[in-house]
C-alpha positions as CSV (number, residue, x, y, z in Angstrom):
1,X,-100.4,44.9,-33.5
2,X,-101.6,48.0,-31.7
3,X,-104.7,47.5,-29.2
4,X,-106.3,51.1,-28.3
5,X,-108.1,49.1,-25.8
6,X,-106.6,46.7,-24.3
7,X,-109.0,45.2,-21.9
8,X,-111.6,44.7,-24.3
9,X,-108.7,42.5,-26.9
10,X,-107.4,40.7,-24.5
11,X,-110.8,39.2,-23.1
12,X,-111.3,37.9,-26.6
13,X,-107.7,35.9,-26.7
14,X,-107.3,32.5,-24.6
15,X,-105.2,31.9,-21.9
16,X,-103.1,30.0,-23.9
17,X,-102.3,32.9,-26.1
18,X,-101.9,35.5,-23.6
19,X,-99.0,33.5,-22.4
20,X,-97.3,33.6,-25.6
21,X,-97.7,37.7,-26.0
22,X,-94.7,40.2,-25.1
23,X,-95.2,43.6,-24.2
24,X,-94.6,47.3,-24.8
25,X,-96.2,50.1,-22.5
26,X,-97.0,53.1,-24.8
27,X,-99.0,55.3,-22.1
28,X,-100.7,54.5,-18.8
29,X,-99.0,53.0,-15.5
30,X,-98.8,49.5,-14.8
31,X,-98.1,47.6,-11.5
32,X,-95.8,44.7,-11.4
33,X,-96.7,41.8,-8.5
34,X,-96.6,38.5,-7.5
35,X,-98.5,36.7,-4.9
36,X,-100.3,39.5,-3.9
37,X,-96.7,41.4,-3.0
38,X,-96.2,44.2,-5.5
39,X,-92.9,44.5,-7.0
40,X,-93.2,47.8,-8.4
41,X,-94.3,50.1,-11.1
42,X,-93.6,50.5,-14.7
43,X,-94.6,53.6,-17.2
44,X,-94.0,53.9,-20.6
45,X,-91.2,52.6,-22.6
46,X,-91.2,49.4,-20.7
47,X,-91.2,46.1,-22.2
48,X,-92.6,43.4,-20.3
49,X,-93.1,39.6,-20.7
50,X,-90.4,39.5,-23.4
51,X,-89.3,35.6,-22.1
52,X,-93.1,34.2,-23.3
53,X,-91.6,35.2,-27.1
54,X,-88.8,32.5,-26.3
55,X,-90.7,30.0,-24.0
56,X,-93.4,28.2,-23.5
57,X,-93.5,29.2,-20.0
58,X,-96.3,30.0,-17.3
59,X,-96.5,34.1,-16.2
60,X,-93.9,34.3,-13.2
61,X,-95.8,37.8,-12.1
62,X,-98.8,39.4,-12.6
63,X,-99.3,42.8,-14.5
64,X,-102.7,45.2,-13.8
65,X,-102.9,49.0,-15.3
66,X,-103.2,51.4,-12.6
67,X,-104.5,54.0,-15.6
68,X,-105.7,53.8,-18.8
69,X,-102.8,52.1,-20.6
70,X,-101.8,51.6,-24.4
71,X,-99.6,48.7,-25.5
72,X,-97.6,47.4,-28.1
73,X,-98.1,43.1,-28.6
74,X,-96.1,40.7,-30.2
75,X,-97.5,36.8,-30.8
76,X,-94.5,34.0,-30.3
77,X,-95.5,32.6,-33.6
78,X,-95.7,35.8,-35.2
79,X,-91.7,36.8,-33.4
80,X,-90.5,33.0,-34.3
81,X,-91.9,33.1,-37.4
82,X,-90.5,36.3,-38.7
83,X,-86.8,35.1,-36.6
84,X,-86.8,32.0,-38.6
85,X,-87.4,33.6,-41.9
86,X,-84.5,35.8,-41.3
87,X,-82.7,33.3,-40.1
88,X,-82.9,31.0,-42.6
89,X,-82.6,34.0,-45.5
90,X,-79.6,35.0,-43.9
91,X,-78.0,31.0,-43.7
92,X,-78.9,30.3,-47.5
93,X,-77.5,34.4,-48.7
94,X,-73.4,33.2,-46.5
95,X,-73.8,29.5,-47.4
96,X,-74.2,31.0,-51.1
97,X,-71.3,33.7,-50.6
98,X,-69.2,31.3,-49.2
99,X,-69.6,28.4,-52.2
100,X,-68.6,31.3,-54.6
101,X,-65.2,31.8,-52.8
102,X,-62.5,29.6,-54.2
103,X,-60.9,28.3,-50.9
104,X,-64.3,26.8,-49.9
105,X,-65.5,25.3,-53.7
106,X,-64.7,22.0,-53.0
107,X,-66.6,21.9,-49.5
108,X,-69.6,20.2,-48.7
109,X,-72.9,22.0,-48.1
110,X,-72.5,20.6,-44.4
111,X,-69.1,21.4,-44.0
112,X,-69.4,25.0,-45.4
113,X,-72.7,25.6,-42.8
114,X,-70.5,24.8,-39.9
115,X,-67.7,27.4,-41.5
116,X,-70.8,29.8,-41.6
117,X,-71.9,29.2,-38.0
118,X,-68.3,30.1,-36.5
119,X,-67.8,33.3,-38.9
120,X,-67.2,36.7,-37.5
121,X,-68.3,40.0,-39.3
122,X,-65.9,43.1,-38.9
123,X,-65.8,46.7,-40.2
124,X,-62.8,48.4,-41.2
125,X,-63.1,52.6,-42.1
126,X,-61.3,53.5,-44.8
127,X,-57.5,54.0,-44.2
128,X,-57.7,51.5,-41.3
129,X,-55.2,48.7,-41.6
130,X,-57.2,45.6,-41.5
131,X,-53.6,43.9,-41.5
132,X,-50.1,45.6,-40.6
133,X,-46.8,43.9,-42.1
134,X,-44.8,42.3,-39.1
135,X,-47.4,41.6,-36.8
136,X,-48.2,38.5,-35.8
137,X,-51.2,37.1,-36.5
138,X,-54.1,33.7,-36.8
139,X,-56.9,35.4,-38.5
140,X,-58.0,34.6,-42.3
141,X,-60.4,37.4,-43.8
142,X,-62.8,37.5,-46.5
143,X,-64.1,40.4,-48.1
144,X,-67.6,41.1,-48.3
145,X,-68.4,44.4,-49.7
146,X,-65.5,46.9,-50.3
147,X,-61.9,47.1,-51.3
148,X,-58.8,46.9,-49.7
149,X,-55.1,48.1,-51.0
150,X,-52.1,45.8,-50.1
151,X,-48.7,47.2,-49.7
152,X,-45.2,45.5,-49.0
153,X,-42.1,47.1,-47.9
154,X,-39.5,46.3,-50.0
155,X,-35.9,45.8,-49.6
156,X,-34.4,49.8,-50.8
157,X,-37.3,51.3,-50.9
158,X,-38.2,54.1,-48.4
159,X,-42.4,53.6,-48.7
160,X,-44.5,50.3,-49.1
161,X,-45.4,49.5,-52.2
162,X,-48.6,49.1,-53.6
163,X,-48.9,45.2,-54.5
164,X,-53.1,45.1,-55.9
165,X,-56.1,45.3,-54.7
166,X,-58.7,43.2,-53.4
167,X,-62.7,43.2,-54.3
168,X,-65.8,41.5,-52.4
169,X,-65.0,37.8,-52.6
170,X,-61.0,37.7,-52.3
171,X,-59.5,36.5,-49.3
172,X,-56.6,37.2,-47.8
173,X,-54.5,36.1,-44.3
174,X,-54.7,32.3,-45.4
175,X,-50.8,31.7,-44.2
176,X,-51.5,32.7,-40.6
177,X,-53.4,29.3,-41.2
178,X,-50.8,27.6,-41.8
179,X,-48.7,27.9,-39.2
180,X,-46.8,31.6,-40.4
181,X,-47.8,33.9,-38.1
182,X,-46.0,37.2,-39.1
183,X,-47.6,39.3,-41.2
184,X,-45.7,39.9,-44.7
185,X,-48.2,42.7,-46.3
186,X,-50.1,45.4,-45.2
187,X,-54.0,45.4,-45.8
188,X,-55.5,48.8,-45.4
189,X,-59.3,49.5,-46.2
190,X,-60.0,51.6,-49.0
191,X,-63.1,54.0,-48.9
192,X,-66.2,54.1,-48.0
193,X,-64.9,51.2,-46.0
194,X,-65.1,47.6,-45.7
195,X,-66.8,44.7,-44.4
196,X,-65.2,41.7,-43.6
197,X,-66.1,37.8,-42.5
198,X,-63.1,36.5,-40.0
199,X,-61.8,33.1,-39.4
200,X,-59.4,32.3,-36.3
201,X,-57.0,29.2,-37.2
202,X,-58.5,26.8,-34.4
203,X,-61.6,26.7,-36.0
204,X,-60.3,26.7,-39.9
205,X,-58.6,23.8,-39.4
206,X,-61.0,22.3,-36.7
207,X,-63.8,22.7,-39.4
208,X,-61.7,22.4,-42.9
209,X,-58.4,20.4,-42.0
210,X,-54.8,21.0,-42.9
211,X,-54.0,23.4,-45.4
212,X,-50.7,22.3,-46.1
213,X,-51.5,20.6,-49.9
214,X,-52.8,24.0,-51.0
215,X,-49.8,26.5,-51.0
216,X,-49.3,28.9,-54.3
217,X,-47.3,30.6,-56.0
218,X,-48.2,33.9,-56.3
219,X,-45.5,35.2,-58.8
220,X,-43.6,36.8,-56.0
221,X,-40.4,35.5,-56.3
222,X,-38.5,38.5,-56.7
223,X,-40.4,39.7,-53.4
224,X,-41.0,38.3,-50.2
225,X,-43.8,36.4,-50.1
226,X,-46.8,37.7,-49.6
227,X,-49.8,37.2,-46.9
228,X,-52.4,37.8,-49.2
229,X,-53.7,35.8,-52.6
230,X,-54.7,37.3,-56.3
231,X,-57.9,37.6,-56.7
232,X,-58.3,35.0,-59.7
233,X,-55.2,32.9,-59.8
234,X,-54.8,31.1,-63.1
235,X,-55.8,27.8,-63.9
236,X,-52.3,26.3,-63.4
237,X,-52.2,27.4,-59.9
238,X,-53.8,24.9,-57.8
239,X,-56.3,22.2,-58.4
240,X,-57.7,22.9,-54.3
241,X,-57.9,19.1,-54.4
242,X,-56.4,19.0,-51.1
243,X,-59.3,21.0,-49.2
244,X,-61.6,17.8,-49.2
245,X,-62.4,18.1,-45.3
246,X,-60.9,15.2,-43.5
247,X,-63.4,13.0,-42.1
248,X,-64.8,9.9,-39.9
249,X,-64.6,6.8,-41.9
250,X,-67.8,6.4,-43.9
251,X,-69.3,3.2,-42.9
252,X,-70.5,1.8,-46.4
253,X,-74.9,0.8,-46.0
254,X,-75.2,-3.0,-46.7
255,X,-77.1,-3.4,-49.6
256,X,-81.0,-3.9,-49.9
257,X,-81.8,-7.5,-49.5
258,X,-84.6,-9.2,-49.9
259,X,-86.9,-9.6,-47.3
260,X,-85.7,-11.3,-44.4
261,X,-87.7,-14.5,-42.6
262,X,-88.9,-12.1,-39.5
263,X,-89.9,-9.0,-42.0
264,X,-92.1,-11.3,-44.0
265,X,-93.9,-12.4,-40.7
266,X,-94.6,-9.0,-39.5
267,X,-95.6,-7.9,-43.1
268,X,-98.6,-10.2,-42.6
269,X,-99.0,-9.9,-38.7
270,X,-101.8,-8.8,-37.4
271,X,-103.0,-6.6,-34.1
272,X,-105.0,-10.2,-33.1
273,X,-102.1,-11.8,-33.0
274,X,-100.4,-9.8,-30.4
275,X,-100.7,-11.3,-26.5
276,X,-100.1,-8.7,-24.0
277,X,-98.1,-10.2,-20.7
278,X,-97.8,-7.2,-18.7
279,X,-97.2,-3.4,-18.7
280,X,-94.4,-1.6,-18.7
281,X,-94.8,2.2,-18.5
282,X,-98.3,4.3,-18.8
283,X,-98.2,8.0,-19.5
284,X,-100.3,10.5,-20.8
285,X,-99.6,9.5,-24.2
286,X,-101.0,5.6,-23.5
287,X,-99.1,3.2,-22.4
288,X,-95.7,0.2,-23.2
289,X,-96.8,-3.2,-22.5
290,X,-94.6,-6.2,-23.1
291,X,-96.2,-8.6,-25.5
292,X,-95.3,-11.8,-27.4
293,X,-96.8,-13.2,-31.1
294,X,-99.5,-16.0,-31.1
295,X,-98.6,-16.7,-27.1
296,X,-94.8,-17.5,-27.8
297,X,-93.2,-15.9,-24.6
298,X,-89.8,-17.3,-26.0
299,X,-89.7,-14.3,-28.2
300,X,-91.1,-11.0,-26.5
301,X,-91.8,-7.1,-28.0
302,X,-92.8,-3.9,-26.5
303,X,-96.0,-2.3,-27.9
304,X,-96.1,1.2,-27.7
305,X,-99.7,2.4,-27.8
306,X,-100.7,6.2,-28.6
307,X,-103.9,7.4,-27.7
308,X,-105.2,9.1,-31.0
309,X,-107.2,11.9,-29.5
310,X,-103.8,12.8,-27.5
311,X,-102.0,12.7,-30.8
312,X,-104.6,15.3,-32.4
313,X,-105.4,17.0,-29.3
314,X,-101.7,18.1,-28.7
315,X,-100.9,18.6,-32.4
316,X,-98.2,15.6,-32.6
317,X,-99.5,13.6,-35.7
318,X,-95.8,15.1,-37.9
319,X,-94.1,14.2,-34.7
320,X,-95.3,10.7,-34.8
321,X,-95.3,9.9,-38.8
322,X,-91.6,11.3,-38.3
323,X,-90.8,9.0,-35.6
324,X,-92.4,6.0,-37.5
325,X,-90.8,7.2,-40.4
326,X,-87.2,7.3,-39.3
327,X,-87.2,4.5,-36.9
328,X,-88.2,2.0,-40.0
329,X,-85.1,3.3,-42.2
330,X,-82.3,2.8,-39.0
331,X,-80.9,-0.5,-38.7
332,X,-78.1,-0.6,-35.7
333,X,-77.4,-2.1,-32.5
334,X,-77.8,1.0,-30.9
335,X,-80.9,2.0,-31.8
336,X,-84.6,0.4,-30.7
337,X,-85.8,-1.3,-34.0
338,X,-89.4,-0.5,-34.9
339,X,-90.6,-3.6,-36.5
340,X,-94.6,-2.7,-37.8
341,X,-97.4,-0.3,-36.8
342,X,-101.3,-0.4,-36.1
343,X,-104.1,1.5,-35.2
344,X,-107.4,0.9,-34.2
345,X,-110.4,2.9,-33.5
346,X,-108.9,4.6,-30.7
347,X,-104.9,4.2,-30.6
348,X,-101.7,3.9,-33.0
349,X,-99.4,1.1,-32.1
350,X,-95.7,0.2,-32.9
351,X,-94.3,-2.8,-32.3
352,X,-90.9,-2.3,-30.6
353,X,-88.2,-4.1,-29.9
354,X,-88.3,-4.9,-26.1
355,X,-85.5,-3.9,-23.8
356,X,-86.3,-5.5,-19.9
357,X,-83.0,-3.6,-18.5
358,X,-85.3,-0.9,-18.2
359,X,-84.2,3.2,-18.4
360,X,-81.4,4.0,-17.8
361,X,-82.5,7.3,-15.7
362,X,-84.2,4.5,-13.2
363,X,-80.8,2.7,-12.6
364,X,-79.2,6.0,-12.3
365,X,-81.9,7.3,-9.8
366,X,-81.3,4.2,-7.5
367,X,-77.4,4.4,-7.9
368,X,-77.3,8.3,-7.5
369,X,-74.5,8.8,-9.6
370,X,-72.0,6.6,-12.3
371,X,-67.9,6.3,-11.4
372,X,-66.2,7.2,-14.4
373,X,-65.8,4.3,-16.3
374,X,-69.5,3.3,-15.8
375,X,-70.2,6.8,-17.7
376,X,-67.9,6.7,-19.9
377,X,-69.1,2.9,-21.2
378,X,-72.8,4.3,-21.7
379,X,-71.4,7.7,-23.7
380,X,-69.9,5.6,-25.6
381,X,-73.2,3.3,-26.3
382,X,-75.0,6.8,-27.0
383,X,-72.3,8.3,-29.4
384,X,-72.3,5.0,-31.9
385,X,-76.2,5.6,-32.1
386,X,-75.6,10.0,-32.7
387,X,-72.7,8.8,-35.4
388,X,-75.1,6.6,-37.1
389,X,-78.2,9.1,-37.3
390,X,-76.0,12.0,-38.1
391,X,-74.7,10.0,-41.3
392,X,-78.3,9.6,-42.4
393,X,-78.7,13.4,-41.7
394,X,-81.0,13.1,-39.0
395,X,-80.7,15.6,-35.8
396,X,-82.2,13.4,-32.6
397,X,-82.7,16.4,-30.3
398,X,-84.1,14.2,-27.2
399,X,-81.2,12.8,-26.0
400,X,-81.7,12.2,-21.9
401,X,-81.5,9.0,-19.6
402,X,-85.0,8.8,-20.1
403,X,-84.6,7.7,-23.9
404,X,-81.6,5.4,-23.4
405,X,-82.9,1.6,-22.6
406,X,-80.6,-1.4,-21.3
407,X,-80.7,-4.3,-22.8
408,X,-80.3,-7.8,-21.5
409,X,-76.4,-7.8,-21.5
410,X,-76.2,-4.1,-20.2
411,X,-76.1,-2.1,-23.2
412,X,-77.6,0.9,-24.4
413,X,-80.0,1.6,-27.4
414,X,-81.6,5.2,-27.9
415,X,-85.5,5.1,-28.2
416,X,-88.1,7.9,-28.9
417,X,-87.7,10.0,-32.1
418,X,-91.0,11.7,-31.8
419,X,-88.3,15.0,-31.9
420,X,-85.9,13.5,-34.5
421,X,-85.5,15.0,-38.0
422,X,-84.2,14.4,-41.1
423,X,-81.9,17.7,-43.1
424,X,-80.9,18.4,-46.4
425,X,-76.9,18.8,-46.3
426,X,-75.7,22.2,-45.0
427,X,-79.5,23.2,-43.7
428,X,-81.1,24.1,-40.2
429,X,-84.4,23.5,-38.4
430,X,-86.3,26.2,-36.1
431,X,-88.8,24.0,-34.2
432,X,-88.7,24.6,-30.5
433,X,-88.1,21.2,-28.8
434,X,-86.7,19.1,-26.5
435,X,-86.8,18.3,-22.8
436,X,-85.9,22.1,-21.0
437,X,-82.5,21.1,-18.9
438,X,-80.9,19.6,-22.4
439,X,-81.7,22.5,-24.9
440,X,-79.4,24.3,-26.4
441,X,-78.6,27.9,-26.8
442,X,-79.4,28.2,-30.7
443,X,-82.7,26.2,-29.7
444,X,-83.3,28.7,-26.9
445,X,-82.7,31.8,-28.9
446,X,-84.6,30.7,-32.5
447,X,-81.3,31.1,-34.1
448,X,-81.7,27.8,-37.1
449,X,-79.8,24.7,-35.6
450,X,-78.5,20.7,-36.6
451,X,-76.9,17.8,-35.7
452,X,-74.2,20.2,-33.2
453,X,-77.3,20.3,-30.8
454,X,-76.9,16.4,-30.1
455,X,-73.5,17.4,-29.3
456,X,-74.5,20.0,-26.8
457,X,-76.8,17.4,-25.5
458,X,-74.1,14.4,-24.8
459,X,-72.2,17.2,-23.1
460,X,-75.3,18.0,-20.4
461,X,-75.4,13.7,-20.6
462,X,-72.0,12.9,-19.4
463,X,-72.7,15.8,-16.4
464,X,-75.8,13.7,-15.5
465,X,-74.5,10.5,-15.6
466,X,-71.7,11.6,-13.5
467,X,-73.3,14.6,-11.2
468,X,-76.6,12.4,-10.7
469,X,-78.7,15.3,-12.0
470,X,-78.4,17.4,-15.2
471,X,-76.1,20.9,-14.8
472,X,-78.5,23.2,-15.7
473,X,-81.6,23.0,-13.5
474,X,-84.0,24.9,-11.7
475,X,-87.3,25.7,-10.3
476,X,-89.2,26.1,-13.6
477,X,-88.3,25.8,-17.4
478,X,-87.8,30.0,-17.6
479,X,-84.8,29.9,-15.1
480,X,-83.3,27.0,-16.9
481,X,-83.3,28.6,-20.0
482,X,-81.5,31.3,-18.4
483,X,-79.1,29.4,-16.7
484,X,-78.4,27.9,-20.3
485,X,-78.1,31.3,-22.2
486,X,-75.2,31.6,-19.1
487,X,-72.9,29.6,-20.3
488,X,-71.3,26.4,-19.2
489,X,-68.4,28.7,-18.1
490,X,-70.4,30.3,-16.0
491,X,-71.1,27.3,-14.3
492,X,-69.1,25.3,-11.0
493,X,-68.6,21.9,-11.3
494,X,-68.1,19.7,-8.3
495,X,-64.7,18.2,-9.1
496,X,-65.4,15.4,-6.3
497,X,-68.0,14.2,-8.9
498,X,-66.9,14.5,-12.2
499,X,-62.7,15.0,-13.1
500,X,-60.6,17.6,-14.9
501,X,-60.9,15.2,-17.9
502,X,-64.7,15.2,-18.3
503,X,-64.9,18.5,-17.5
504,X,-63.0,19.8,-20.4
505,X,-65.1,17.3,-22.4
506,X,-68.4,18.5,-21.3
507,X,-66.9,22.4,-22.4
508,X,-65.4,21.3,-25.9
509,X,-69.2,19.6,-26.0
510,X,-71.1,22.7,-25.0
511,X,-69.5,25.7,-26.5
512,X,-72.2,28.3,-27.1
513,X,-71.1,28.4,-31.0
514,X,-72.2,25.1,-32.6
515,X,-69.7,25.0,-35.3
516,X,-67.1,25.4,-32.4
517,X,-68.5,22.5,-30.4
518,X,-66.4,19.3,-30.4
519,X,-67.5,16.4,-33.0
520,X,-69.0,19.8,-36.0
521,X,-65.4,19.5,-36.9
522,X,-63.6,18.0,-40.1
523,X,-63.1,15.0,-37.7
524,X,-66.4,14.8,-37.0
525,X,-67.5,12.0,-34.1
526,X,-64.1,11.0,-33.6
527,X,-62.9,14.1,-32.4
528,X,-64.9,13.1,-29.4
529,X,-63.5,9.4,-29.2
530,X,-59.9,10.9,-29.4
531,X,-60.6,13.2,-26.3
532,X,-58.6,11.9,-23.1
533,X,-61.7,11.3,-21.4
534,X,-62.0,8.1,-23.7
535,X,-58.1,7.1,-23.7
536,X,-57.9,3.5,-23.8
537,X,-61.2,2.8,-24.6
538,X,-62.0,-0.3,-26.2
539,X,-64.4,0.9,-29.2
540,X,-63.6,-2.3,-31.2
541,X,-64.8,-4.4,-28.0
542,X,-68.1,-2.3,-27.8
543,X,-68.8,-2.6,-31.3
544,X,-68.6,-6.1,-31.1
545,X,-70.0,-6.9,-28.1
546,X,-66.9,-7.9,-26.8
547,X,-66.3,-5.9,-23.5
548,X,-68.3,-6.3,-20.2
549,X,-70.9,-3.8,-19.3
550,X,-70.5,-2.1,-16.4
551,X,-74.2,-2.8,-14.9
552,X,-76.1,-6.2,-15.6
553,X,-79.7,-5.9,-15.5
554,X,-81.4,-8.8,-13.6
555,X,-83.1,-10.2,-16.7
556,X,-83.5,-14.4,-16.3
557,X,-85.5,-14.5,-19.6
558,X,-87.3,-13.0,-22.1
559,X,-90.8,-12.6,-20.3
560,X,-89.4,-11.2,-17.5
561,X,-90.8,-8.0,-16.0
């Protein structure tokens, strides 16, 4: 929008606003300072306060005209509105392209969005060899708009040969995939030029698996074999049923039973029959008080009560039927259980299941820091909870110690899904969330993102757990946003802290691509579990309660505070 007179408009927005506006100096002089210091000038042509259309941050400097001055403003929601319908139009338009190309048919919608996330676009002018016979290569291609030629040289003749050509929607360079990595055909772009998606092997079979059960025959016999496919092979080629994506082991969901003893009592129970013993947290949001049924302290519960007028005031009432929503479908040992709701004139209450080993972040505040097994034992807590939740679909996107409560015998169980959200197969969500130090980059930048933002999350986890602080922190939210769009590269690790090991974890974890991050593979979570961070580990023993946990909460029964 363009303000001819800028004082008068901007008297008329809030402060609230003002800090969500970038921007653009079209005449006038305008002085830059902080504190009362000035830090200089600007004229026009400069953009300023371009961070407020990523963050929700405070003004780190003040701006006054010297002059009359004309400006150029863009709203956040306006900017992240238009980002995430361009986002999202530009997701669904590959996602389509890519069902429509043979090699990917039999894909899943999710699979195929993480082979869309780690795609590269190219340009080739015409005459340009895309491919040149005898070079070595890993790359697959897929044509998007344009034609190339493809020529072989063979055996007795003086010039290549001309072998066909290729049209939007052919592929070509699929045997670099597996494993041949000279070049046996030229591909040379045909005019007015071509554009091209590109695939690096690491991350085709990362993301699809082994291509080994789908080899053809491309009626080359007489020839050498060629690099690159027909466009339409016949029928009789290939069934592609080898290109199911290989996969975790799909725990089968128990089937509905009735309603059990305890889920009949609480579908009758009633807010007067709840008997509070004592608090256990108070925030802004109300407070967690440990409470037992009709004064039975042999059998306690947290409440969790929400102050309504918080709820409205702040704009949270999805958040909250989402949390309510999702914690009463999950059923696992490594999740809180929500067992009922209620509400009252002035709050909204859940009745949780009670965990008296407390936070995790307060043990690891007194403590300082975990050894490495210590770490590894409550990773591997958290990443049976991600595992389950990401087979229902649902992105948590608030993993921290904070949200990770010990239980009597030292265990972990994630609580808190007021950020948690359930996707349709293959999709993305653009909401801005999550606490600043674990956020992602495709968070950060409005980009669309899924489940492979949990996975940058454990990654900034295991560095806290082990550094006794999170890797990416500073003074305000602004400069740890920053640091994050940085890179993990970019960071230094104290080795004294945290090993070789777990640092090559934390980087396969944190990759700035989320379709290259470790566990959006084929292999999905157990990529993780293979990594030799985790060699030896007993995952049978955790599952079943079996092993030790590294810290035992002081818990002598279940009234204890």
């Amino acid at each position: 929008m363009l303000f001819p007179k800028l004082p008068k408009n901007i008297r008329l927005r809030t402060l609230e606003q003002l800090l969500k506006l970038v921007y653009a100096a079209l005449k006038g002089e305008l002085q830059v300072s902080r504190e009362g210091t000035v830090l200089g000038k600007m004229g026009p042509g400069r953009v300023f306060g371009e961070l407020a259309i990523l963050y929700n941050c405070t003004r780190t400097a003040s701006v006054q005209a010297l002059s009359d001055v004309r400006l150029w403003v863009l709203d956040r929601s306006v900017f992240q509105m238009i980002t995430m319908r361009l986002g999202m139009e530009r997701h669904t338009q590959l996602m389509d392209f890519l069902k429509k190309v043979e090699i990917f048919r039999n894909l899943s919608d999710d699979r195929i969005s993480k082979v869309a996330d780690v795609l590269d676009q190219d340009y080739y002018a015409e005459g340009h060899y895309v491919i040149r016979e005898g070079e070595k290569g890993d790359t697959f291609f897929i044509l998007t708009s344009g034609q190339v030629r493809v020529t072989q040289m063979i055996e007795g003749e003086t010039e290549p040969r001309e072998i066909r050509v290729l049209k939007q929607g052919d592929f070509f360079g699929e045997k670099a995939l597996l494993g041949e990595e000279v070049r046996t055909a030229s591909v040379i772009a045909l005019a007015p030029g071509v554009e091209v998606l590109t695939l690096d092997r690491e991350s085709f079979l990362k993301l699809i698996g082994e291509l080994e059960a789908w080899k053809r025959d491309y009626g080359d016999i007489d020839r050498k074999a060629l690099t690159v496919t027909h466009p339409r092979p016949s029928s009789s080629t290939s069934s592609y049923a080898g290109l199911a994506p290989a996969s975790s082991p799909v725990v089968p969901e128990p089937p509905s039973p009735t309603k059990t003893a305890m889920e009949q009592e609480f579908a009758v129970l009633q807010l007067k029959d709840i008997k509070r013993l004592a608090t256990l947290g108070v925030g802004g949001f109300g407070r967690v008080e440990l409470v037992c049924i009709n004064g039975d302290k042999s059998r306690t519960f947290a409440l969790k009560a929400l102050k309504k007028k918080h709820i409205v005031d702040t704009r949270q009432q999805e958040h909250i039927f989402a949390e309510r929503n999702i914690m009463m479908e999950t059923r696992t040992d490594w999740i809180v259980r929500l067992y009922t709701t209620f509400r009252d004139a002035k709050y909204v209450y859940m009745l949780l299941e009670v965990c008296l080993g407390g936070e995790l972040w307060t043990t690891l505040r007194d403590r300082g820091h975990f050894d490495d097994y210590t770490a590894r034992f409550f990773v591997a807590c958290v990443l049976e909870g991600l595992e389950y939740l990401h087979r229902k679909s649902i992105v948590y996107r608030d993993l921290k110690p904070e949200n990770c409560l010990l239980t009597g015998n030292g265990y972990l169980k994630l609580v808190d899904f007021g950020f948690a959200k359930k996707l349709a197969s293959g999709r993305k969500t653009w909401t801005f969330c999550g606490t600043p130090e674990y956020v992602s980059p495709e968070i950060i930048l409005n980009k669309g993102h899924d489940q492979a933002a949990d996975y940058w999350a454990l990654g900034i986890y295991i560095c806290e757990l082990m550094l006794g602080r999170p890797p990416f922190q500073a003074a305000d939210p602004m400069k740890t946003y920053t640091l994050i769009l940085k890179g993990v590269d970019a960071l230094e690790i104290p080795n004294r802290r945290i090993g070789k090991t777990a640092t090559a974890l934390v980087k396969k974890l944190c990759r700035d691509n989320p379709g290259e991050r470790l566990g959006s593979g084929s292999g999905g979570v157990n990529d993780i579990r293979k990594h030799r961070w985790f060699m030896g580990f007993d995952w049978e023993g955790l599952r079943a309660r079996s092993i030790k946990a590294p810290i035992l909460p002081k818990v002598s029964n279940p009234a204890d505070v």
